[in-house]
N, C-alpha and C positions, 0 to 999 in steps of 0.2 A: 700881281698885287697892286703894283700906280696903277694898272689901266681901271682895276675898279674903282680906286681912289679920285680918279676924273670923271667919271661916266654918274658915277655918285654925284659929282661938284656942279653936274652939268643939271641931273634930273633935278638938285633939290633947285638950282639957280630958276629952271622952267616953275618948279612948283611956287617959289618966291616968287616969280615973277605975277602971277597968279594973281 
């Protein structure tokens, strides 16, 4: 359950970065 809770922090951080 963390590891999705990172992998989430990560996509939306790419999307934001956008």
């Amino acid at each position: 359950a963390t590891e999705n809770y990172k992998l989430k922090s990560i996509v939306r951080n790419a999307t934001l970065r956008v």
